[in-house]
C-alpha positions in Angstrom: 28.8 -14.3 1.3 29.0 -14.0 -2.4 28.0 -10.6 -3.7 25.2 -11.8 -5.7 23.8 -14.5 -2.9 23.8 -11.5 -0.5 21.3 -9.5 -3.2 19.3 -12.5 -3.8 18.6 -12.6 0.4 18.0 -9.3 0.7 15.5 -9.2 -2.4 13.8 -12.4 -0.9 14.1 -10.2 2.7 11.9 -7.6 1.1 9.8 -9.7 -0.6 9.2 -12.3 2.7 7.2 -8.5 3.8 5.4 -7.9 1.2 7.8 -5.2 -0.9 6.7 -4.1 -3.5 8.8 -2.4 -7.3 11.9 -3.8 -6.0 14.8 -3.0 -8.7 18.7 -3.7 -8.7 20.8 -1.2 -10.2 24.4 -2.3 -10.9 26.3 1.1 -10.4 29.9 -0.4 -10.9 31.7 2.2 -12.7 29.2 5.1 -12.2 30.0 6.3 -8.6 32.4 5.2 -5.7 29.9 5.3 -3.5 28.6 1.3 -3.9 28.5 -1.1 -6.3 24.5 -1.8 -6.5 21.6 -0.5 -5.2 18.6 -2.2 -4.3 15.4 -0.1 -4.7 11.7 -1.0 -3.1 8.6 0.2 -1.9 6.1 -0.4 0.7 3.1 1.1 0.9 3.0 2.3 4.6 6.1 3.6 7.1 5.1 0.1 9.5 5.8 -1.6 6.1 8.9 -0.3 5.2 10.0 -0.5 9.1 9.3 -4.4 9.0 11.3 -5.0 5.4 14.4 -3.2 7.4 14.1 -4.2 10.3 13.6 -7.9 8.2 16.8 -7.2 6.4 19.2 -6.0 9.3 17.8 -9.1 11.4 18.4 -11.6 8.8 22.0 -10.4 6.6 24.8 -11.2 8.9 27.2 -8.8 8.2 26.4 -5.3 10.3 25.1 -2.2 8.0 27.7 0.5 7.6 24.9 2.6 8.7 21.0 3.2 9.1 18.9 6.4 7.5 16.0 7.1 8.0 14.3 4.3 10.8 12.4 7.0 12.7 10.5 8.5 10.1 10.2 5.3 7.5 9.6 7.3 4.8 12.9 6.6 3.0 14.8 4.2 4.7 18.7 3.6 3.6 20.8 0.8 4.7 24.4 0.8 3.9 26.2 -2.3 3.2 29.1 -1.0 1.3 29.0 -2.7 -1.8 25.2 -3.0 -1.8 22.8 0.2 -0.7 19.2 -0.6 -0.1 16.8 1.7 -0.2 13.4 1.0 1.1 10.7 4.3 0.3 7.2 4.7 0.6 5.8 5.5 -3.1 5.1 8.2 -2.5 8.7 9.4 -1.5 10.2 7.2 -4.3 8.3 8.9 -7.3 9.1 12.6 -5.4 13.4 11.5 -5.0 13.1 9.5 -8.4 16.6 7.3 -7.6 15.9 5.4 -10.8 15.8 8.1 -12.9 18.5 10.1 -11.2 20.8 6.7 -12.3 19.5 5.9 -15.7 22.8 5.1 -16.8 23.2 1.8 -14.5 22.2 -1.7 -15.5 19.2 -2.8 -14.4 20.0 -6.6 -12.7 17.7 -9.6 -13.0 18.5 -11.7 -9.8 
């Protein structure tokens, strides 16, 4: 699957439970970690449980790896080329990813 397509699911993944703040943050050139991160919120750790749980369920391909399930507080799934980061507000505005990566594009999809 196309890069793009695969951020357009996983967007409509999160949104499909109710995500909320979700941002895309094109990275390429700024790290070797990934090429894009995708950045949401949910308001309670059942909430951001069900968007990943949503996402690894419904994206084909299996995560590199899975942070952060048993808490829910910040959870990271790692598709290579595409991190997603699902936080609880709280946590987001506390690690402040967006902020941290000012320099990347911001990505309408």
């Amino acid at each position: 699957m196309h890069i793009k397509s695969r951020i357009k699911k996983i967007k409509k993944l999160i949104e499909d439970k109710k995500g909320e703040k979700i941002i895309v943050l094109d990275l390429k050139g700024l790290t070797w970690i990934t090429d894009y991160f995708i950045i949401a919120s949910g308001n309670t750790t059942i909430q951001t449980k069900a968007i990943a749980e949503n996402i690894i369920l419904n994206i084909p391909e299996n995560p590199i790896s899975i942070e952060g399930m048993d808490d829910g507080k910040w959870i990271l799934i790692d598709y290579d080329e595409i991190i997603v980061h699902i936080f609880l507000e709280e946590t987001r505005n506390y690690y402040k990813l967006e902020k941290l990566w000012a320099d990347a594009k911001i990505v309408e999809i």
